[in-house]
ZAGUVO-949518 format. One record per residue (C-alpha): y, z, x; residue in one letter. Coordinates in steps of 0.2 Angstrom, whole numbers, padded with zeros to 4 digits, always signed. Each point is the difference from the previous one (the first is absolute). Layout:
// residues N
YZXa;...
This chain:
// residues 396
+0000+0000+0000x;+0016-0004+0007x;+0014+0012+0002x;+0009-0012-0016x;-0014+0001-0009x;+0000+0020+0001x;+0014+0003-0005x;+0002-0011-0014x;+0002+0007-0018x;-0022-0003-0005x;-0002+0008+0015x;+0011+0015-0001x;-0007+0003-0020x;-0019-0001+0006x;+0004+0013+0011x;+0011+0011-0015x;-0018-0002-0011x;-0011+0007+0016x;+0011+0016+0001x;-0003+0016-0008x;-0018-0003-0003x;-0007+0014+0010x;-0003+0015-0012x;+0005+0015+0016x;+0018-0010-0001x;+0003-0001-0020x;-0006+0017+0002x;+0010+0007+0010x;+0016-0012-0001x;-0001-0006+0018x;-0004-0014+0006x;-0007+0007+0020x;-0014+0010-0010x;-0013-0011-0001x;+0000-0002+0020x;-0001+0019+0006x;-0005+0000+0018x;-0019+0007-0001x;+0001+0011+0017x;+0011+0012-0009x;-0013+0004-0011x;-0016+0004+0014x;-0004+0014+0000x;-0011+0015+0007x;-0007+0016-0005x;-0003+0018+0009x;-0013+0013-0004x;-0005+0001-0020x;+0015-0010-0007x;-0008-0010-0013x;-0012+0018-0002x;+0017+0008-0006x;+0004-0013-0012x;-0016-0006-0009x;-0003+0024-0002x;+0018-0001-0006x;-0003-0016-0013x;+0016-0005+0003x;+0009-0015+0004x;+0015+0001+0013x;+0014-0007-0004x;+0013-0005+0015x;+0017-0008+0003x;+0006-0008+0020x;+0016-0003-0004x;+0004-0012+0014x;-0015-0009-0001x;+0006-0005-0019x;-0019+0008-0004x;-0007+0008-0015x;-0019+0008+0006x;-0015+0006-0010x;-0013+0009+0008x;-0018+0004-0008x;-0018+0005+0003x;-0011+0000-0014x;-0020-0001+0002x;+0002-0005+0018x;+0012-0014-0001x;+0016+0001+0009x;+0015-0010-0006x;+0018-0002+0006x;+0007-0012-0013x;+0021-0002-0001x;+0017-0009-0007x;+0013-0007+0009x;+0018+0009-0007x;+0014-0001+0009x;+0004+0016+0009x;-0011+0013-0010x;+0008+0017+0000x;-0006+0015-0011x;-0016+0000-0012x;-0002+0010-0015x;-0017-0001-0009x;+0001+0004-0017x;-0019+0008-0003x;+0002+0001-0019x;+0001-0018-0005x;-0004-0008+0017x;+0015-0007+0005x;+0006-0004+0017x;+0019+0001+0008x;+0005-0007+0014x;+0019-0001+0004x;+0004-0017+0011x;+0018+0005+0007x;+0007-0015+0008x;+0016-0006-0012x;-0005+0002-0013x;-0009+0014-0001x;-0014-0003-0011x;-0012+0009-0007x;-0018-0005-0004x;-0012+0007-0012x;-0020-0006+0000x;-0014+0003-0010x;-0020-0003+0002x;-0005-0016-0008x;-0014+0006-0015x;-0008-0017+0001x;+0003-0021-0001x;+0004-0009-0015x;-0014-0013-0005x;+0005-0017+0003x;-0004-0016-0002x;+0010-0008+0014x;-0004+0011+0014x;-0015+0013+0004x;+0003+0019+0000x;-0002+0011+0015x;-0008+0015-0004x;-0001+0006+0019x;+0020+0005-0003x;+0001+0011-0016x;+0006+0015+0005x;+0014-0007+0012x;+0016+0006-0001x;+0011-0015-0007x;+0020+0002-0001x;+0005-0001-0017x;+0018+0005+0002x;+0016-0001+0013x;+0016+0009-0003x;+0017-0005+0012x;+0011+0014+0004x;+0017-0002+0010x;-0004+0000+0018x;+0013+0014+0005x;-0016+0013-0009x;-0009-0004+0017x;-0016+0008-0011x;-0010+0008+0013x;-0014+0014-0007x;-0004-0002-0019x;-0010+0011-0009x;-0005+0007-0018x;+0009+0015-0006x;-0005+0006-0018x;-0001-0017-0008x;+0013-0010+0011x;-0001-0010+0012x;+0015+0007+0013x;+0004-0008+0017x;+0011+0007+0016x;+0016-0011-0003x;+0004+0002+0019x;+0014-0008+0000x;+0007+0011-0014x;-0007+0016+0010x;-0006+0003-0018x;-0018-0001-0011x;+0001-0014-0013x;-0010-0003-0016x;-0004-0017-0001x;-0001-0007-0017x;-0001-0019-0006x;+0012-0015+0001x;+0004+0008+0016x;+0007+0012-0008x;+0001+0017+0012x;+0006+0018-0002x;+0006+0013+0012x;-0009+0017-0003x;+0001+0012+0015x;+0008-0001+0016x;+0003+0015+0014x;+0016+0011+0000x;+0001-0007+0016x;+0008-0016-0006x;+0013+0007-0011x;+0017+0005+0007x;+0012+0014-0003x;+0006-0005-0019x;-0020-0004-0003x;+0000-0017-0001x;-0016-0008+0009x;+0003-0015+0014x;-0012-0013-0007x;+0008-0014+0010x;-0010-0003+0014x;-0013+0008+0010x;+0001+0019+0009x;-0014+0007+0000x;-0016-0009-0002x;-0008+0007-0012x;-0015-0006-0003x;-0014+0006-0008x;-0006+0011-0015x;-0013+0013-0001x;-0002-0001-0020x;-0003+0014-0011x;+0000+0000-0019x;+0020-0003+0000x;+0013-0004+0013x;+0005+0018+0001x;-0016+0006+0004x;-0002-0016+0011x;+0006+0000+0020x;+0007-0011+0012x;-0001-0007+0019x;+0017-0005+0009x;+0003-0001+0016x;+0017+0010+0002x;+0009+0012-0012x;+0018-0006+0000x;+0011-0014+0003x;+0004-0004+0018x;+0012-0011+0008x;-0017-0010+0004x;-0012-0006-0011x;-0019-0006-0002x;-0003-0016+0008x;+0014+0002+0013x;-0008+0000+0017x;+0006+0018+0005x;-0002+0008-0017x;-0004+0016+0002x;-0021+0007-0004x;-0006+0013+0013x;-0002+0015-0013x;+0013-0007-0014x;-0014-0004-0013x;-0002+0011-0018x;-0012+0002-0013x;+0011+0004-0016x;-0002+0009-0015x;+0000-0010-0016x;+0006+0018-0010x;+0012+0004+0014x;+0004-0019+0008x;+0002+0014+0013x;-0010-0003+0017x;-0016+0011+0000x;-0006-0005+0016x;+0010-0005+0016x;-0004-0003+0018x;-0010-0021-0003x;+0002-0017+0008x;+0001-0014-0010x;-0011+0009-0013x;-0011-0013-0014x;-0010+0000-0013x;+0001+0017-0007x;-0013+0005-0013x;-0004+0014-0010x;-0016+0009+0001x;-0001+0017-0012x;+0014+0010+0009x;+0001-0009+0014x;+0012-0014+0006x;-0010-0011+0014x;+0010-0011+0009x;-0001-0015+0013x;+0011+0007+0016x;+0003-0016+0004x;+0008+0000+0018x;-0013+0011+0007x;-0013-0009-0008x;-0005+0018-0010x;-0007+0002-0017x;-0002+0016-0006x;+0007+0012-0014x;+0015+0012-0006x;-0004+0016-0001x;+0015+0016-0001x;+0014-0012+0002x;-0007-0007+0017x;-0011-0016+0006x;-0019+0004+0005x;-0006-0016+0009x;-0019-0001-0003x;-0003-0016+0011x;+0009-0011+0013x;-0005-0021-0002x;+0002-0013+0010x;+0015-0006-0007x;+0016+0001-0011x;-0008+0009-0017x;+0006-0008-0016x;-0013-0001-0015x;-0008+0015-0007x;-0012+0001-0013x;-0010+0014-0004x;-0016-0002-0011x;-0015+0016+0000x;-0003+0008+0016x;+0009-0016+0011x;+0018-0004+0006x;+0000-0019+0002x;+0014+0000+0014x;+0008-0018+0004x;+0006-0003+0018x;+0013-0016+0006x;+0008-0006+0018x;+0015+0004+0004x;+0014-0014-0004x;+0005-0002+0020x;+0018+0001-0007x;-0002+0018-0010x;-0010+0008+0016x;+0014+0013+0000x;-0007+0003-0020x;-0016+0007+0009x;+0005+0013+0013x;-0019+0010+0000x;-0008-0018+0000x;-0011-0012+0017x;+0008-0014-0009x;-0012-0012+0012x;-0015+0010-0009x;+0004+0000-0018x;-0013-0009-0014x;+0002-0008-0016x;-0012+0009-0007x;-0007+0012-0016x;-0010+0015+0006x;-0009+0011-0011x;+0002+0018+0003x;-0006+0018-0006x;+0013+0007-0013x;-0007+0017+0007x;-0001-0002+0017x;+0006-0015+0008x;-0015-0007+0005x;+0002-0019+0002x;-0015-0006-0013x;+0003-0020+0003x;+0012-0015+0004x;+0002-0015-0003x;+0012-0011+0013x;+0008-0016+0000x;+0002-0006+0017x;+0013-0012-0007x;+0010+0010-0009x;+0015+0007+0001x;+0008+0009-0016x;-0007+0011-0013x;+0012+0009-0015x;-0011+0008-0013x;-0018+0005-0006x;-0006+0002-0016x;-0016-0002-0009x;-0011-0004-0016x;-0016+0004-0006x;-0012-0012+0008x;-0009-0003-0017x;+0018-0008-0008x;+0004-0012+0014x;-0007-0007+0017x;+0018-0007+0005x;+0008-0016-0001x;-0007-0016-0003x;+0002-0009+0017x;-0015+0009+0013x;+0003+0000+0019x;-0018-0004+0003x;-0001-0015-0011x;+0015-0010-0006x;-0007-0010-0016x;+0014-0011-0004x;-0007-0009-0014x;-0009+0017-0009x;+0018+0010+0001x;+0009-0016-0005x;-0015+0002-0016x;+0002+0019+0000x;+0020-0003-0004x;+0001-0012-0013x;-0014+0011-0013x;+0001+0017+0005x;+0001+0014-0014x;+0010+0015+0000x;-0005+0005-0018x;-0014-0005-0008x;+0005-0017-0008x;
């Protein structure tokens, strides 16, 4: 074909009718998805990883932000999977247990916010044969946008909302539809002498949410306690010790003395928390921070689930090293490691020698959902493209 011929108008519309025909694209609105790079997803396990899971019966859900990756993890009667979803910049996860749903917040501008469910079965058809193998895969089934300036990090369910840290509103949003948004709690911290809040950009970095049954009996990771003349993201922000865990009741710190603290969670009376720049997770107890374990890494995603801490570990951005002053940068792992929620014993890992980011951890019950549609171990273009155009969320 000659360079006329390729660009003239038949050509140009044969090549509009070939795009947007690859289900991980329309899926997740991007065209790059369908050509993830397959080294990112290798992976290999230590000690009794897939043990852990499969006595758990759980499937682990994980976002790598920077990887634009969403991961599902599961052992069931001796078969491993790692399956995924391309998403642009995958942030926090919330799982809704009681009717199965999925969040993810994508933050790149817009901010959006996905929601998933598992498929219950494919549609009979006469123009195309179903593919039972995927029932069960979690399928999206709805995107909200929200303005970029939210910069939604952490999202999680309190009571029967879905709430998200509004970092760039130092403030906890409830997130409604139509892109519709509500401030609901924010740190005194914020407010100044008359008691008006600064929502205009970002101080503080606050970041995640250890949910309880409301807000005020929820707490909250930031990484400093006050507004400075510097701010998260400049190069010489200030971290060494300036990190808080506050009180939802109070929006008073309760716990000071953290580096770069994430993905705080609420266990019984207990806040644990990933102390990030010291690559730390551990628990607050009496108003101060009780590592349980060091990792090999920069700690960010936490999910607790029976007797087991899943703990998620990331390099080091070479830019943010200062972020991590208790860290060997050159030895940090984009990993998940298992551990003891009683003693700290390291249980099982899973690492991707590729990797490089991870944000948060969640999981559902193994029974409701093996993952996404799209398997690392086998890419069936033809049976997803199926999968996608009959799949049932409710029983037709």
């Amino acid at each position: 074909m000659t360079a006329r011929s390729a660009s003239s108008p038949s050509a140009m519309w044969a090549r509009h009718t070939a795009d947007w025909r690859e289900t991980a694209q329309v899926a997740s609105f991007w065209r790059e998805a369908s050509s993830v790079d397959p080294r990112l997803l290798e992976e290999r396990s230590e000690r009794g990883w897939w043990d852990v899971l499969e006595r758990l019966g759980i499937t682990l859900l994980v976002t790598r932000e920077y990887e634009h990756l969403v991961i599902g993890i599961n052992a069931s009667r001796g078969v491993r999977r790692q399956t995924f979803l391309a998403v642009p910049h995958p942030s926090g996860l919330a799982v809704d247990r009681e009717t199965s749903t999925v969040f993810v917040a994508s933050t790149r501008n817009p901010n959006q916010v996905y929601s998933f469910r598992p498929a219950v079965g494919c549609l009979k058809r006469k123009d195309m044969k179903a593919v039972a193998r995927l029932t069960g895969r979690l399928v999206p089934v709805g995107s909200t946008f929200f303005p970029g300036c939210l910069y939604l990090h952490d999202l999680a369910i309190v009571g029967r909302s879905l709430c998200g840290n509004a970092v760039g509103h130092n403030a906890v949003v409830r997130l409604g539809t139509a892109g519709r948004y509500a401030r609901a709690w924010w740190p005194r911290c914020i407010e100044d002498r008359g008691g008006a809040p600064h929502f205009g950009q970002n101080y503080i970095q606050l970041n995640s949410i250890a949910a309880g049954s409301s807000l005020r009996d929820s707490y909250f990771s930031a990484s400093s306690q006050a507004i400075g003349r510097r701010r998260p993201g400049h190069l010489d922000y200030p971290v060494e010790g300036r990190g808080v865990i506050f009180s939802g009741r109070t929006r008073e710190p309760v716990c000071t003395g953290l580096t770069r603290p994430h993905s705080a969670r609420l266990r019984g009376r207990d806040v644990w928390v990933d102390n990030s720049g010291y690559g730390e997770v551990g628990f607050v107890r009496g108003g101060r921070f009780e590592a349980v374990r060091r990792m090999p890494g920069w700690t960010r995603g936490l999910a607790l689930v029976g007797d087991v801490a899943f703990v998620g570990t990331s390099r080091v951005i070479p830019r943010f090293r200062r972020y991590a002053p208790g860290l060997d940068v050159s030895a940090s792992r984009c990993a998940i490691h298992a551990i003891s929620y009683k003693t700290g014993e390291r249980l099982g890992t899973l690492e991707w020698p590729y990797g490089n980011q991870i944000f948060a951890i969640d999981w559902i019950s193994a029974p409701v959902t093996a993952g996404f549609p799209f398997d690392i171990r086998s890419r069936r273009r033809a049976e997803q493209t199926r999968f996608s155009y009959a799949y049932m969320i409710e029983e037709a």
